[in-house]
C-alpha positions, -999 to 999 in steps of 0.1 A, spaced: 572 259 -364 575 228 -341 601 230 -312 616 199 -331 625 219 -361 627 257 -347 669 253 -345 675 239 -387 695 262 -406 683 257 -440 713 275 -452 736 244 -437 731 222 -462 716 202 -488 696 175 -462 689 208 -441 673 229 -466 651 197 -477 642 193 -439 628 231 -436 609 222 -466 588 200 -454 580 218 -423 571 253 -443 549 232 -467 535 211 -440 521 242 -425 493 236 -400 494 197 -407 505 175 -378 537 156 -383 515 126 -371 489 132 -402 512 141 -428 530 106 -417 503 92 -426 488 106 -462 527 99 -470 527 62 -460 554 69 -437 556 71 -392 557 103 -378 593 97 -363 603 96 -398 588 128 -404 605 146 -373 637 134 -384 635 146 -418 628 180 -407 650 180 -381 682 170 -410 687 139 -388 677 117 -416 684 110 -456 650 111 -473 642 79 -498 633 84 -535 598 67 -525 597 91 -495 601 122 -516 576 112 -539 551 105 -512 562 135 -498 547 155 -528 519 135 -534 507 143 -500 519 179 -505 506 183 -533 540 200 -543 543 187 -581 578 171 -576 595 197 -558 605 168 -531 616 139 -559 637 171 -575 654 176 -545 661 144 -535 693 135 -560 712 163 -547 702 155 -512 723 124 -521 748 137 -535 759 159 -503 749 131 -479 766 105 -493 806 103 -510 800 97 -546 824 64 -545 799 50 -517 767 58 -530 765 28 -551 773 9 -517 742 21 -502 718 13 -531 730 -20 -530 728 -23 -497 690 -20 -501 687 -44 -523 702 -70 -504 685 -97 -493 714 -113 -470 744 -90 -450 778 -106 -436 799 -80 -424 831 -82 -404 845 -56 -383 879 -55 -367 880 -18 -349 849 -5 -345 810 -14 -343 796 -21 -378 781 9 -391 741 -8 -393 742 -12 -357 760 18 -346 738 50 -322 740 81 -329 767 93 -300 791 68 -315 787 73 -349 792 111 -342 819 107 -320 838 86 -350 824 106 -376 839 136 -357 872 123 -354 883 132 -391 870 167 -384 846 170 -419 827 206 -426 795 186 -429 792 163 -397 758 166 -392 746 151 -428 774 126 -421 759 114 -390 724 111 -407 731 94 -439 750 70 -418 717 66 -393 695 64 -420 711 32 -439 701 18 -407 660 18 -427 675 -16 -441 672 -33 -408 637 -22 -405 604 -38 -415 592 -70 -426 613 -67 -455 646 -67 -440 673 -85 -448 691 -112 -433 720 -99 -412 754 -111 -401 779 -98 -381 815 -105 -372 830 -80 -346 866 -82 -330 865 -82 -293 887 -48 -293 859 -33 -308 838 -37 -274 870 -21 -255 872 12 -274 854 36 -254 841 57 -286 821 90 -272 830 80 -235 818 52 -213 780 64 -212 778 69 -249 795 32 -252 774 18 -224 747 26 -245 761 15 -280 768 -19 -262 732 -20 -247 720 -13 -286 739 -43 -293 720 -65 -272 691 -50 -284 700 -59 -322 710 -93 -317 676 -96 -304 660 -98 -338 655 -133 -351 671 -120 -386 701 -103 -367 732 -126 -358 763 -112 -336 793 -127 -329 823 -117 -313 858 -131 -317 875 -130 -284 909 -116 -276 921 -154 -270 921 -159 -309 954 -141 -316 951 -147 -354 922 -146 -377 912 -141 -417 899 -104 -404 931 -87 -394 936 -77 -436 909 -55 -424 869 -51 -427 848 -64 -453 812 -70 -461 795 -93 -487 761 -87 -496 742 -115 -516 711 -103 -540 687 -114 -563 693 -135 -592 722 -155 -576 741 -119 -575 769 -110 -546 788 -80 -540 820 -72 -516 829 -43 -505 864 -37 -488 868 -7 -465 896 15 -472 916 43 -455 904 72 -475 878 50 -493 860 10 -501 858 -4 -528 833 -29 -547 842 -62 -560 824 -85 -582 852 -108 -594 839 -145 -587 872 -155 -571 877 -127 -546 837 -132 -537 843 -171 -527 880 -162 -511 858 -138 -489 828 -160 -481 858 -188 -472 873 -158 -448 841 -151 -434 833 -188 -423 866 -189 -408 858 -157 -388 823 -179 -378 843 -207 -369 862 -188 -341 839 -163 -327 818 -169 -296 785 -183 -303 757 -157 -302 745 -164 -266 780 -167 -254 788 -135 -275 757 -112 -259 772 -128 -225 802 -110 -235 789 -80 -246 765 -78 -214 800 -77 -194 810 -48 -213 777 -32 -204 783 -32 -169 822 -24 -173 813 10 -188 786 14 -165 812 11 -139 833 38 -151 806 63 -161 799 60 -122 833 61 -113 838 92 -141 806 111 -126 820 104 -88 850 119 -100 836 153 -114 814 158 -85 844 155 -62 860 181 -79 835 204 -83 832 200 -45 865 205 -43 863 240 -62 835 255 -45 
C-alpha cells in the first residue's frame, strides 16, 4: 500500500471505502499505469484513493474495465453520491456538468468552483458536520468542470468583503487569493469584483448562479441558509440575468479586479509574517 493511501479508513465512509478499493484491486499496478488503461491522470487516481475526490460514473466504469472488476466500481458509485453529496443538491451538480456557460455571484465568500482545499475545509468546518472530509471532496471535485477542453464558459461576480474575510487564516487566504489570480488566468474564466465603494447592488438579496445549457435551456439556483434551490420559471430566469448585468455593470473590470485581488495577496502576506513574527517571539519568550 502506497504512503498516499496507508492512512484511509475504509470504515469512514462511503467515498472512503470506494478509495481502498481501488488501491486493494490495483494491487501491484502503478497508480501512473492504471491512470492510464482507465483514460484518466494519475493525480486523479491518488485522489480517489486517498477519499479526496468524488469518482465520475465514466470513472467507475473505466475503473472496472481496467480492473477487470465486472461492475463492482459503477455499483458503488450511486451510493458514493448519495453520502457525498445532499440529496436536494445533487441535481445541482449534474447540471452543473452539463453546462455550457456559468454566472455566479457571490456576496460572502469565494465561489465554490474556485475555492482550495484550506478554505473550503475551513468553511465547510464551520457548521461542524460528522462527515467533513467527503464534504470537502465532493466540493473539490465539482471543480472537474473547469477542467479540460470541454469546459464551460465561466463568470464570476464576487463582493469585495469576500477578499477581506480571512477564511483558514491569512496563509490559507493568501493562497486562495493567489488561486484566484491563477483562475482568472484562463481565457474561459472571468472575475470581477464589486468594490466596497458600491454601497448598494442587485447581489445583497444574496448568491445566485445561472447556468445556461443545451437546447436554449437555463437553470438558477439560489443559495439558501439550510439549503438552494432550482428555478426554471422564465420570469425569475430573465429577472436574474437583468441582476446579474447590473452586478457586471458595477464591478471592477477584470484587470483592475486581479489588481485588487493582487493587493489582497500581499495584505495577507503581511500578516502571515507579522502572525509568524508573533509566535516566534513568544515562544522565545517561554523558553
Amino acid at each position: 500500500m502506497t504512503a498516499e493511501t496507508e492512512d484511509l479508513d475504509p470504515t469512514a465512509s462511503v467515498l472512503a471505502f470506494f478509495g481502498s478499493e481501488v488501491t486493494r484491486l490495483r494491487g501491484s499496478t502503478s497508480q501512473t499505469e492504471l491512470a492510464s488503461d482507465a483514460n484518466t491522470t494519475q493525480p486523479v487516481i491518488s485522489r480517489v484513493e486517498r477519499g479526496r475526490r468524488v469518482p465520475s460514473a465514466d470513472l467507475a466504469a473505466d475503473l472496472d474495465t481496467a480492473l477487470k472488476t465486472d461492475g463492482h466500481f459503477t455499483r458503488l458509485h450511486p451510493l458514493v453520491l448519495r453520502y457525498a453529496y445532499p440529496s436536494w443538491f445533487l441535481p445541482y451538480v449534474e447540471l452543473e456538468r452539463e453546462a455550457f456557460q456559468i454566472r455566479t455571484f457571490e456576496s460572502q465568500v469565494i465561489p465554490g468552483l474556485l475555492q482550495t482545499e484550506d478554505y473550503a475545509r475551513a468553511i465547510l468546518a464551520s457548521g461542524r458536520p460528522d462527515c467533513l472530509q467527503d464534504l470537502v471532496a465532493a466540493r473539490m471535485s465539482r471543480q472537474a468542470v473547469l477542467e479540460g477542453e470541454e469546459r464551460p464558459r465561466a463568470w464570476f461576480v464576487v463582493d469585495e468583503q469576500a477578499l477581506c474575510r480571512p477564511v483558514g487564516g491569512p496563509e490559507a487566504m493568501r493562497d486562495q487569493l493567489a488561486h484566484l489570480l491563477k483562475a482568472a488566468e484562463e481565457p474561459r474564466t472571468v472575475i470581477q469584483v464589486i468594490p466596497r465603494r458600491v454601497a448598494t447592488h442587485p447581489g445583497l438579496e444574496g448568491p445566485f448562479t445561472v447556468m445556461d445549457l443545451d437546447k436554449g435551456r437555463s437553470v438558477l439556483y439560489v443559495d439558501g441558509f439550510s439549503k438552494g434551490r432550482l428555478e426554471v420559471d422564465t420570469k425569475e430566469l430573465v429577472g436574474a440575468a437583468h441582476a446579474y448585468d447590473l452586478l457586471r455593470a458595477v464591478a471592477l473590470s477584470p484587470e483592475e479586479s486581479s489588481g485588487l485581488i493582487s493587493r489582497y495577496v500581499e495584505e495577507h502576506a503581511n500578516d502571515h509574517r507579522k502572525h509568524a513574527a508573533n509566535s516566534m517571539a513568544e515562544e522565545q519568550l517561554q523558553q
